[in-house]
N, C-alpha and C positions, 0 to 999 in steps of 0.2 A: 436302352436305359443309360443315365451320363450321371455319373456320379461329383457331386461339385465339393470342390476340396478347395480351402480357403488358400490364399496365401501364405498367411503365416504358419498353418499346417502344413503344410508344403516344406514350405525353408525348416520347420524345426524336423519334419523327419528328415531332411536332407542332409541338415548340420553333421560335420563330421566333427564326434569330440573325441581329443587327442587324449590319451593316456598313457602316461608312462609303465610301460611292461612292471610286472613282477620282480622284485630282487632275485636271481639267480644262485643258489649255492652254488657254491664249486663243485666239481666234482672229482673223486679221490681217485688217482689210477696207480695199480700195481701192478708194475712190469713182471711178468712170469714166467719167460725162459725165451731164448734167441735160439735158434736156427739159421744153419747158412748153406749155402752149395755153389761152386760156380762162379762166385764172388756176389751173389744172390744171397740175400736176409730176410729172414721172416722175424718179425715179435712179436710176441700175445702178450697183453696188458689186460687186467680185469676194470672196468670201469665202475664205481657204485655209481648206481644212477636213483639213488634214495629209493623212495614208494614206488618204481618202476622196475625195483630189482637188478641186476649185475648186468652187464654187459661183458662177454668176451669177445675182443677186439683184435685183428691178424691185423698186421702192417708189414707190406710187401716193402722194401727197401723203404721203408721211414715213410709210405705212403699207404692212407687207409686199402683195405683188399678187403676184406671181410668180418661181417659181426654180427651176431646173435646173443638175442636177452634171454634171461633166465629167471626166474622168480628167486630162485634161492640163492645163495655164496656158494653154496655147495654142489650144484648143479655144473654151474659155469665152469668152475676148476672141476669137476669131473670131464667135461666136455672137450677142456684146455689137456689135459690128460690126453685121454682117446687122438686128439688131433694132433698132440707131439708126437704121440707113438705111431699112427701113419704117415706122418712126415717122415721120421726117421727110417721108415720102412720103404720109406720111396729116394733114399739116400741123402735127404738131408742132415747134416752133424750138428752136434751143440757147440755154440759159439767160445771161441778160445776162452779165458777168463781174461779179461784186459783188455776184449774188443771195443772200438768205439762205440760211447754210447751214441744211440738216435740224438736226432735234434729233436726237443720237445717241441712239442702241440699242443696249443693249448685245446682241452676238452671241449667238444662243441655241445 
């Protein structure tokens, strides 16, 4: 069985039309405590990620390590919690006050 498909059916399912994306909010990030060891740093940042819920964010020396979303604010800093306190448990210290700050990123 040959199914006949016109030309111009053809080129118009083909056409690719260009769209410009969505306007992107920003998104809001709150740094929430430094960790260091060994001249080793960790940060946790909570990201709002609007309708998608919070993200908690690790950045191993100023570069992404780890992240997990959470429905709630409140979840996330409980979570940032629990992971300070086994950090600190595995000898990690809290950062002097006056350490340098990270070079920002911007939010992806």
């Amino acid at each position: 069985m040959t199914c006949a498909v016109s030309a111009r059916a053809y080129d118009a399912a083909m056409t690719v039309r260009l769209v410009d994306p969505p306007p992107t909010t920003p998104k809001i990030v709150v740094p929430l405590w430094t960790l260091t060891r060994d001249g080793q740093r960790i940060d946790a940042e909570l990201v709002d990620q609007g309708a998608a819920g919070f993200e908690l964010r690790l950045l191993r020396d100023h570069e992404w390590f780890a992240g997990r979303r959470f429905g709630l604010r409140a979840q996330a800093v409980a979570h940032s919690v629990e992971t300070r306190r086994e950090l600190l448990s595995r000898g990690w210290n809290p950062a002097a006050r006056g350490a340098p700050p990270r070079t920002p990123v911007p939010a992806a």
